[in-house]
N, CA, C and O of each residue as an XYZ file, in Angstrom:
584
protein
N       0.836     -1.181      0.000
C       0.000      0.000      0.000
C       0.883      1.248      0.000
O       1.815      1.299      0.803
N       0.636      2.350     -0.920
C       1.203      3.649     -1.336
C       0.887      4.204     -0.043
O      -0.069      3.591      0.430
N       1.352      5.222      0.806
C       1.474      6.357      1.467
C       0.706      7.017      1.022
O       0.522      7.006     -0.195
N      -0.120      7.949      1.986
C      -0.556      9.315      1.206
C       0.566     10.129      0.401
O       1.649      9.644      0.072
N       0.093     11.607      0.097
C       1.404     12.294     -0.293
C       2.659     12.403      0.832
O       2.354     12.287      2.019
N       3.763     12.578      0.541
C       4.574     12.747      1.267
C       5.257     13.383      1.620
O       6.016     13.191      0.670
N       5.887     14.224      2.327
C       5.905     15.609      2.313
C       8.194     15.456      2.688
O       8.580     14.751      3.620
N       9.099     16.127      1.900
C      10.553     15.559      1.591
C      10.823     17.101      1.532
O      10.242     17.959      0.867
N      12.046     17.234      2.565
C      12.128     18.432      3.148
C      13.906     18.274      2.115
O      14.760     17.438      2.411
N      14.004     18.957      1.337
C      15.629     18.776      0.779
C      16.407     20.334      1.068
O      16.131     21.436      0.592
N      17.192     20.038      1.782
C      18.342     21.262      2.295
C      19.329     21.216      1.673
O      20.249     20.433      1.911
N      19.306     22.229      0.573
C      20.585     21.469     -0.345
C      20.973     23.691     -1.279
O      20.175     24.357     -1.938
N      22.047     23.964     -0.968
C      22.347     25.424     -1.790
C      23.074     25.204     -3.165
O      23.739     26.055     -3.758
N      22.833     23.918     -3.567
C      23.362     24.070     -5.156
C      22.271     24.116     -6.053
O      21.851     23.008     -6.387
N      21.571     25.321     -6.641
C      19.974     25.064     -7.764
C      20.412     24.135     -8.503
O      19.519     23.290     -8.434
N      21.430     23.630     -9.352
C      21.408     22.627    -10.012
C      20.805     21.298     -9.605
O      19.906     20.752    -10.244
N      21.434     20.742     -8.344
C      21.328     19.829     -7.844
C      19.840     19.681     -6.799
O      19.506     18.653     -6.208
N      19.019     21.162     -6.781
C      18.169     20.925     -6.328
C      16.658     21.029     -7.691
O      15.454     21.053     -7.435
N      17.180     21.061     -8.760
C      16.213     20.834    -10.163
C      16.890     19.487    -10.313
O      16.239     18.442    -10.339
N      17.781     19.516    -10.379
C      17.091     17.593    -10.589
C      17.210     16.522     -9.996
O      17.268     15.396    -10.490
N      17.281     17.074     -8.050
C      16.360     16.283     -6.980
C      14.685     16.125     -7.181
O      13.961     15.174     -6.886
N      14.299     17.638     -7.896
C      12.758     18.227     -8.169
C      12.573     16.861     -9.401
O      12.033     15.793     -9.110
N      13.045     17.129    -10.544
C      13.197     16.197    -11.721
C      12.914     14.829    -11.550
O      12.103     14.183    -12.213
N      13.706     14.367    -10.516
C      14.098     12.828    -10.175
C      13.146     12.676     -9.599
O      12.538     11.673     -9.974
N      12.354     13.604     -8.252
C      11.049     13.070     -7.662
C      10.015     13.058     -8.064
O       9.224     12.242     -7.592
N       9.413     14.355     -9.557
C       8.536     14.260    -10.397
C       8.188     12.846    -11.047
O       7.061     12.610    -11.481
N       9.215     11.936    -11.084
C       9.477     10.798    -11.840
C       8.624      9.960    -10.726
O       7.753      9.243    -11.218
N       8.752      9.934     -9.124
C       8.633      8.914     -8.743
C       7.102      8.151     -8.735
O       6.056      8.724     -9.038
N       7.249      6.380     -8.217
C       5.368      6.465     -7.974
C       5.016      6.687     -6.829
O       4.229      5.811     -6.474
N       5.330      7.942     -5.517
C       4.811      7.890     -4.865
C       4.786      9.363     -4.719
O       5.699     10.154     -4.958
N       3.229      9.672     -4.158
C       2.800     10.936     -4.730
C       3.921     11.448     -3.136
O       4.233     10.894     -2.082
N       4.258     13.044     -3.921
C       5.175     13.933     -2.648
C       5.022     15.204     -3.021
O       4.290     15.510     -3.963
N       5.887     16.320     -2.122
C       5.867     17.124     -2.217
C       6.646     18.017     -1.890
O       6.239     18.594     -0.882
N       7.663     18.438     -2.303
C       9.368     18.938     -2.123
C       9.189     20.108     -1.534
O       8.410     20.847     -2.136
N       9.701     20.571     -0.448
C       9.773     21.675      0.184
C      11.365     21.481      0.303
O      11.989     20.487      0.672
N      12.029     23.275     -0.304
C      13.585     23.385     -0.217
C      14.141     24.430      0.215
O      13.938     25.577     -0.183
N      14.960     24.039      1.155
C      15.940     25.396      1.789
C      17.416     25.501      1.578
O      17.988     24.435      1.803
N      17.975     26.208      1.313
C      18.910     26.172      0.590
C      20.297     26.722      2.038
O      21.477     26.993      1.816
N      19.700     26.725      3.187
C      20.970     26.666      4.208
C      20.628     26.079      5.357
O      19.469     25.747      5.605
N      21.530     25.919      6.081
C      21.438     25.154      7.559
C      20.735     25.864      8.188
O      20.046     25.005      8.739
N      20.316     26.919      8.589
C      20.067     28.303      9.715
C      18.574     27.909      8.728
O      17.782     27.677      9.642
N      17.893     27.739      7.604
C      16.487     27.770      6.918
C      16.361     26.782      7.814
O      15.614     26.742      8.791
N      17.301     25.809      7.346
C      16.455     24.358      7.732
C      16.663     23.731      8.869
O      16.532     22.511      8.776
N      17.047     24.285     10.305
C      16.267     24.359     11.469
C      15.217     25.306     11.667
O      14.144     25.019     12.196
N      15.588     26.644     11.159
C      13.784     27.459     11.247
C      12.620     26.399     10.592
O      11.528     26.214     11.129
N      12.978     25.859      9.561
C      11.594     24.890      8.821
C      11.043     23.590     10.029
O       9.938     23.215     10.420
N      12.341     23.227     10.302
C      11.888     21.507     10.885
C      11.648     22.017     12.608
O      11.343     21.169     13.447
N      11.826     23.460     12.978
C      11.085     23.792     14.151
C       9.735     24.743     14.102
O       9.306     25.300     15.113
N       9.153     24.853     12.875
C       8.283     25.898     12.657
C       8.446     27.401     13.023
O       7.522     28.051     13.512
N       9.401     27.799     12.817
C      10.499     29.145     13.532
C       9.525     30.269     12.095
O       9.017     29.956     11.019
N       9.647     31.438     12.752
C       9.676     32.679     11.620
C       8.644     32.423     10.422
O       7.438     32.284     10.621
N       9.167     32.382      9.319
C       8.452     32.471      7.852
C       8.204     31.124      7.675
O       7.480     30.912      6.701
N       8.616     29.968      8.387
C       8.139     28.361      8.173
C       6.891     28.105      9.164
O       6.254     27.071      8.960
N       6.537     28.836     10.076
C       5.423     28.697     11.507
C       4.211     28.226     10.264
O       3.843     28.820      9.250
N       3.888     27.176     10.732
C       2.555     26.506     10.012
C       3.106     25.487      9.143
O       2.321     24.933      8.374
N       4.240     25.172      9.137
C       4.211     24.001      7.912
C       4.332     22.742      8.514
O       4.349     22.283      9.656
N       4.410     22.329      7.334
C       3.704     20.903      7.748
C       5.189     19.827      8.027
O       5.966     19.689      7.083
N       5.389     19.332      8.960
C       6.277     18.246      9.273
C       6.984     17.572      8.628
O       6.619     16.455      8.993
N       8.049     17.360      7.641
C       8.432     16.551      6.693
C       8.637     15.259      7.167
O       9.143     14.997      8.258
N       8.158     14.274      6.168
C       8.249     12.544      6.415
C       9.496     12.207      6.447
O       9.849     11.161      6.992
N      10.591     13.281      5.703
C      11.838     12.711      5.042
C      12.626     13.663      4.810
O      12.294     14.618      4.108
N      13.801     13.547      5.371
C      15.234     14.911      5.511
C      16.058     14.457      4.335
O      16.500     13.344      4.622
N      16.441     14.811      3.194
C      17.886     15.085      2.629
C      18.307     16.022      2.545
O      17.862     17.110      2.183
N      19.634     15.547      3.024
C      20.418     16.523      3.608
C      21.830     16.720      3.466
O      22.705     16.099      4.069
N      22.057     18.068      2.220
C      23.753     18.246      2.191
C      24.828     18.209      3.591
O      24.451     18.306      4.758
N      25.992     18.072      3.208
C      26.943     18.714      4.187
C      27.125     20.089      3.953
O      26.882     21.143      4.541
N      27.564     19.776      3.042
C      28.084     21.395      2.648
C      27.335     22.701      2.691
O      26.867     23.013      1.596
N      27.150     23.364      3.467
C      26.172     23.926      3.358
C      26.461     25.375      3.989
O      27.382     25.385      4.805
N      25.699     26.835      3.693
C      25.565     28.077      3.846
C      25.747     27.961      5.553
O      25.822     26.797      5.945
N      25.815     28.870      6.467
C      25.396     29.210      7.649
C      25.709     28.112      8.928
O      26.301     28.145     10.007
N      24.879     27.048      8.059
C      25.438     25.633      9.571
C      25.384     24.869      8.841
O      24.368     24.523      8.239
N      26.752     24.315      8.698
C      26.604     22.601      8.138
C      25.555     21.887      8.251
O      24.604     22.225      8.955
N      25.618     20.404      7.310
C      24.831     19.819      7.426
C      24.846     18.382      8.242
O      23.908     17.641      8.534
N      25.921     18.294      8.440
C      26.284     17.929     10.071
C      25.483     18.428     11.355
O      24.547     17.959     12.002
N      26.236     19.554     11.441
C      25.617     21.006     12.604
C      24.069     20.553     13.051
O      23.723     20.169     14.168
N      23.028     20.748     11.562
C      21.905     20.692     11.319
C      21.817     19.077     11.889
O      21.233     19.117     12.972
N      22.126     17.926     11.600
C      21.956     17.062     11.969
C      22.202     16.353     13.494
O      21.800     15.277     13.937
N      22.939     17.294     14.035
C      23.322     16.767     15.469
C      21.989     17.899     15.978
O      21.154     17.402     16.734
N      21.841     19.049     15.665
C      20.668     19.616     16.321
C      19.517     18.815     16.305
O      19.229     18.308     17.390
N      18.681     18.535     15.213
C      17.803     17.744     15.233
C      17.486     16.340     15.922
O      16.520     15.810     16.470
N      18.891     15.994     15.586
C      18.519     14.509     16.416
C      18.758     14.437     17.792
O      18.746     13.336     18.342
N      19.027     15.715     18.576
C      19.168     16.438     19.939
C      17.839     16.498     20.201
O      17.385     15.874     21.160
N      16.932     17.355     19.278
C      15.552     17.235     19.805
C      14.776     16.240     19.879
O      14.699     15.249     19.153
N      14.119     16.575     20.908
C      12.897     15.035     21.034
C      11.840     15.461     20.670
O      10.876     15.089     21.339
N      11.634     16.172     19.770
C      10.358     16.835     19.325
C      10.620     16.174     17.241
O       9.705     15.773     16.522
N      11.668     16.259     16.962
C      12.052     16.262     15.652
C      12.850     15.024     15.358
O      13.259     14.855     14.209
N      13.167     13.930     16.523
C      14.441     13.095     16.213
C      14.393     11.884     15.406
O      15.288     11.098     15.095
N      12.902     11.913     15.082
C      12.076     10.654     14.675
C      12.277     10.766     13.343
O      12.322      9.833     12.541
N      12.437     12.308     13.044
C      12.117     12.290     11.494
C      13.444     11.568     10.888
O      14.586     11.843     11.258
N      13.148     10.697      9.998
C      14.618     10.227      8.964
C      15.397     11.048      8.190
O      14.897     11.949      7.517
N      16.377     10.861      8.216
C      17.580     12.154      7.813
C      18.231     11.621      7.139
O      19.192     11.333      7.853
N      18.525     11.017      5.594
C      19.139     10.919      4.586
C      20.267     11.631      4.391
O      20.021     12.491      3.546
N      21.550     11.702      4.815
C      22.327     12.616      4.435
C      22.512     11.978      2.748
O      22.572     10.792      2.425
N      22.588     13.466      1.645
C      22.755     13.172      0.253
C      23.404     14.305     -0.492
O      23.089     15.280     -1.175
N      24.656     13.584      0.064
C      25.919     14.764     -0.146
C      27.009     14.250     -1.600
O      26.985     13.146     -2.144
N      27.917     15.450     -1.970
C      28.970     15.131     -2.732
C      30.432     14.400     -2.004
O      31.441     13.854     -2.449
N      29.896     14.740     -0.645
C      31.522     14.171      0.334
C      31.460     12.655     -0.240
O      30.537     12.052     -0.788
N      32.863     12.235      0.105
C      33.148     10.782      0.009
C      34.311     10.731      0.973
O      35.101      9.795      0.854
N      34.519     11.734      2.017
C      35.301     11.631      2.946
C      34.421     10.797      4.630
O      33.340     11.002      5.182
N      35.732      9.744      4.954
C      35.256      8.998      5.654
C      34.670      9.612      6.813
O      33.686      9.363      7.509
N      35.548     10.466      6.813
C      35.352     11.188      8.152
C      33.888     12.000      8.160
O      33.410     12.354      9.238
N      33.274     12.246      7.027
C      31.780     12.984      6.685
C      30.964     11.925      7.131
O      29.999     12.179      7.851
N      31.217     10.819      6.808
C      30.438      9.258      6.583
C      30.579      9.171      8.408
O      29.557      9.337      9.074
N      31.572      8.972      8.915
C      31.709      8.418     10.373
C      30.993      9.747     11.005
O      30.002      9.507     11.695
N      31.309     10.901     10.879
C      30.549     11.997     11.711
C      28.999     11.960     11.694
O      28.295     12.036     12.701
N      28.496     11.814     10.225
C      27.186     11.610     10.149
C      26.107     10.606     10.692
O      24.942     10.851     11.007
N      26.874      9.258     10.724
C      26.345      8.117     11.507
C      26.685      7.749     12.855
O      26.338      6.748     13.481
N      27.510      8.831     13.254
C      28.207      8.805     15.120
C      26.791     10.443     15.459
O      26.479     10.495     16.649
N      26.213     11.353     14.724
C      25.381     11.920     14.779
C      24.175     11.258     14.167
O      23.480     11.910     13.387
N      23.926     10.218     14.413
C      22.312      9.632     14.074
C      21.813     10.065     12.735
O      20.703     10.583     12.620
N      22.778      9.821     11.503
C      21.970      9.828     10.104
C      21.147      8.743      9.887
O      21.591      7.873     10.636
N      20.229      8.314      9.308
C      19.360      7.189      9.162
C      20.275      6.761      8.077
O      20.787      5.692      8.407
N      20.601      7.079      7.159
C      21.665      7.341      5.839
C      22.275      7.811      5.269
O      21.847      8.964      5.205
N      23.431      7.689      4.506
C      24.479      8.357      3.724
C      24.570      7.784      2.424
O      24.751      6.597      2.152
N      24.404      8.905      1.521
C      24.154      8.218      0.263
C      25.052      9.661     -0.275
O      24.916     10.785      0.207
N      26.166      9.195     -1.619
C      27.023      9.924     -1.934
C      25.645     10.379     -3.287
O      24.936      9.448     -3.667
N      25.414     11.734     -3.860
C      24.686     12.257     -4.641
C      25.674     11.542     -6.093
O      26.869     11.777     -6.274
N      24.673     10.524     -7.120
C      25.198     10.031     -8.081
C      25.302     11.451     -8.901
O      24.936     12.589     -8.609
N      25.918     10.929     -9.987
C      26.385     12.236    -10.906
C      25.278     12.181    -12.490
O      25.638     12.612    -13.585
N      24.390     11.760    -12.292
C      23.684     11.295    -13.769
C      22.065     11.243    -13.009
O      21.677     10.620    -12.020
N      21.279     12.269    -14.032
C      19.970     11.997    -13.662
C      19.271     10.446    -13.485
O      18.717      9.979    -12.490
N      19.474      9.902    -14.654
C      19.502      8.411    -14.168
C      19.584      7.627    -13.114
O      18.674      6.934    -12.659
N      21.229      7.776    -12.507
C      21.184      7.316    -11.015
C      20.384      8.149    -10.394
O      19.291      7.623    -10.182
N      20.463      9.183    -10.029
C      19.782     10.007     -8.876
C      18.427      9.915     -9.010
O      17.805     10.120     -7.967
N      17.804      9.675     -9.957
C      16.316      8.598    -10.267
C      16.643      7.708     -9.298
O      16.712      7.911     -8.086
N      16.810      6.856     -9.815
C      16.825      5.321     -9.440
C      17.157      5.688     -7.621
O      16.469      5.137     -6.762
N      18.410      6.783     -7.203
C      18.418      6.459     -6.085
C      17.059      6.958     -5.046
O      16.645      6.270     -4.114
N      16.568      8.129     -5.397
C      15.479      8.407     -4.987
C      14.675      7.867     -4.991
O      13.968      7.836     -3.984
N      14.399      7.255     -5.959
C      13.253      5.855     -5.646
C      13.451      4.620     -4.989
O      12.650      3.685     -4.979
N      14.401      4.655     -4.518
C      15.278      3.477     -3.435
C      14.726      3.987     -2.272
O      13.941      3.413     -1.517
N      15.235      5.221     -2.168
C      15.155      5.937     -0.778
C      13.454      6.189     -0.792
O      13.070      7.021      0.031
N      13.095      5.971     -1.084
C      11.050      6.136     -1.077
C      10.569      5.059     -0.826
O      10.028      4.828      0.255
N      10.661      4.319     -1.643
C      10.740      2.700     -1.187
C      11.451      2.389      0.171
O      10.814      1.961      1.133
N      12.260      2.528      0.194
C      12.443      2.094      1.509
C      11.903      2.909      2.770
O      11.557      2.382      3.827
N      11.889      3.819      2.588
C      11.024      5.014      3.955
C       9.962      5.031      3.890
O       9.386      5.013      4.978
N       9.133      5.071      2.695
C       7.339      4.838      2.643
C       6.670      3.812      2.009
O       5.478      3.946      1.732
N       7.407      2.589      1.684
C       7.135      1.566      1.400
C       7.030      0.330      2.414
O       6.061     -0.174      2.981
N       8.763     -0.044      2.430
C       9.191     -1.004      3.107
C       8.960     -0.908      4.485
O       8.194     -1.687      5.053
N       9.639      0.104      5.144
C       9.766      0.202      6.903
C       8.694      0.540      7.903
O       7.735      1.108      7.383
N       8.647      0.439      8.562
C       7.259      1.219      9.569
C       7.891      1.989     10.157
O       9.041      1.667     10.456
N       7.504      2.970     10.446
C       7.774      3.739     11.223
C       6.849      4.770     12.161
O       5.798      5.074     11.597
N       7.035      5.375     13.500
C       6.348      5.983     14.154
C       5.649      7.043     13.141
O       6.204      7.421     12.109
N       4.290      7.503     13.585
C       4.120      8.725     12.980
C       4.983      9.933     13.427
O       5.371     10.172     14.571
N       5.217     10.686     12.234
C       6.084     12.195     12.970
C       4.483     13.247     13.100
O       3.525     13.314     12.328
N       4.707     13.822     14.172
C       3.600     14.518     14.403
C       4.499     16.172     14.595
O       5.675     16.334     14.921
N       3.198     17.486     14.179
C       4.630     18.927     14.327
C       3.864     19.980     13.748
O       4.352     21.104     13.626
């Protein structure tokens, strides 16, 4: 059974790479709905309902650069999974690093995943629909409520 829509919070400051995250999820079969911030400092105001985000709606699903404007995406990830209000939500890190030390920091800070961003619309299809499938398909998980 499909999920309702799904609501995929992507924190990512490269527009390239965030048109064809948009691209790749247009493709998928499970209906969603991309909400994007393009720095660390947005995307704790978003995932706490802070300022110009107050009223939105909870995302099912975090990807999430390192590299990033204001606060890493590290930074961003040890905050969140600090809160017990937000820690539930799954956090995809979906970065260009391939440094171990990005990989060990991210999963010693509670990433659900690390997935290196493929370089070809193709893959980054295919991986996004991995990562859907497995978060609103395959797994159960608590409701996130927010």
């Amino acid at each position: 059974m499909l999920p309702r829509d799904v609501n995929i919070l992507l924190v990512e400051d490269n527009p390239g790479d965030v048109v064809l995250t948009r691209m790749a999820l247009q493709q998928s079969r499970i209906s969603n709905t991309l909400h994007v911030v393009n720095d660390g400092e947005k995307a704790l105001m978003f995932l706490r309902g802070e300022g110009e985000y107050a009223g939105r709606i909870t995302p099912d699903l975090v990807l999430l650069d390192i590299n990033l404007p204001r606060i890493n995406g590290l930074e961003v990830l040890k905050e969140v999974k600090l809160d017990e209000n937000l820690r539930r939500i799954p956090i995809v890190m979906l970065t260009s690093s391939v440094r171990d030390k990005d990989v060990a920091d991210a999963y010693g800070n509670y990433a659900n995943s690390y997935i290196t961003k493929p370089e070809s619309l193709p893959q980054l299809i295919n991986a996004l629909q991995s990562i859907e499938d497995y978060w609103f398909d395959l797994v159960r998980r608590p409701s996130v409520t927010g």
